[in-house]
Structure formats: C-alpha cells, structure tokens
C-alpha positions as CSV (number, residue, x, y, z in Angstrom):
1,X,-89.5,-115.6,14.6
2,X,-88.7,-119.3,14.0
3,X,-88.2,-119.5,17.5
4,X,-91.7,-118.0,18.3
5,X,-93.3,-120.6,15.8
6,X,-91.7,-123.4,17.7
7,X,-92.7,-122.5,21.1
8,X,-96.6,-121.6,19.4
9,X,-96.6,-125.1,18.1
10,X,-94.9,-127.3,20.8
11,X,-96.7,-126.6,24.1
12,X,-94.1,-125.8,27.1
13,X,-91.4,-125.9,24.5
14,X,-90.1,-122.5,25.7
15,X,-90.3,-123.0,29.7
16,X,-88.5,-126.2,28.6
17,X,-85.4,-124.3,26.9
18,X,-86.0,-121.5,30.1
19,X,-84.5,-124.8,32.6
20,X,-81.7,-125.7,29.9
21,X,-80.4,-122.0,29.9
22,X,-80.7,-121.6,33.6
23,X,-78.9,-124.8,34.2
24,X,-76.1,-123.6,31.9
25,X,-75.7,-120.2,33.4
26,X,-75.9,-121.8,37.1
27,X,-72.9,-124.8,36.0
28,X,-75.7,-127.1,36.6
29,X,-76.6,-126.6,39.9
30,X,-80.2,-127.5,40.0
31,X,-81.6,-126.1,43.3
32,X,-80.7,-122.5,41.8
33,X,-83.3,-123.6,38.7
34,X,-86.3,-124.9,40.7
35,X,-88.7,-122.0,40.2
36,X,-88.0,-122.5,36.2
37,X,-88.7,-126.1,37.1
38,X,-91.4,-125.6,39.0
39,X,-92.9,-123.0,35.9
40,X,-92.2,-126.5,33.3
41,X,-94.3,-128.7,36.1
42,X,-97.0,-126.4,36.0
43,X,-97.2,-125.3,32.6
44,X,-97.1,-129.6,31.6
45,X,-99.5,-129.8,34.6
46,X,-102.5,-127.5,33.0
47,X,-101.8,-129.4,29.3
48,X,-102.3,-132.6,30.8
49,X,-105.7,-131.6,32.4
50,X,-106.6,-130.0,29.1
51,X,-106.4,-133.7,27.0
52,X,-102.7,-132.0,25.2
53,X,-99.6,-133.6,24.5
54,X,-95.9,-131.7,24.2
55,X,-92.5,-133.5,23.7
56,X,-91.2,-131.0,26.5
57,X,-93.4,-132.6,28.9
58,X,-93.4,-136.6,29.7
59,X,-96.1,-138.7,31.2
60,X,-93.5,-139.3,34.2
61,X,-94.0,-135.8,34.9
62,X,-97.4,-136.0,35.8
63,X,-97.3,-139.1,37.9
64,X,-94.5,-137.9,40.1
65,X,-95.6,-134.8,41.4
C-alpha cells in the first residue's frame, strides 16, 4: 500500500524502480533493460509535455532523446 502511495504521488516513480529491478536480475547488463528504459523515457516524456515534474525523471532526459 505504501508502495502504491509513492508511485501515486511521484510520477514515473514505479517505471523507475521497473529499470533498477531489471538491471539487478540481468547483473547489469543494460541492453537486456532497454524496453523498461524506453517505458521510463516515455512515461518522463508525456510529464514533461504536460508542465509536471518527478524526481525519477531529470531535465537531461528530455534534451537527450
């Protein structure tokens, strides 16, 4: 439940955990993550064009796609 709350309240929180537990189940190897990846990109993507903020996603993000 507490879980839920977070990800309800921080925008892209949970596609952001999604990478860090396919990265650990994968021993870090990144090109077997990139559709997770690609899921963060997009969701940070759509909150940018919407005017919204997250701590999952950075301003870099945005600019280097």
């Amino acid at each position: 439940m507490v879980e839920q709350q977070k990800a309800d309240s921080q925008p892209c929180h949970r596609e952001a955990c999604a990478i860090q537990e396919c990265l650990q189940k994968n021993n870090y190897q990144e090109e077997r993550c990139k559709d997770v990846i690609n899921k963060l990109f997009k969701c940070c993507e759509a909150l940018f064009k919407s005017g919204g903020e997250s701590a999952s996603c950075s301003k870099k993000m945005s600019k280097s796609r």
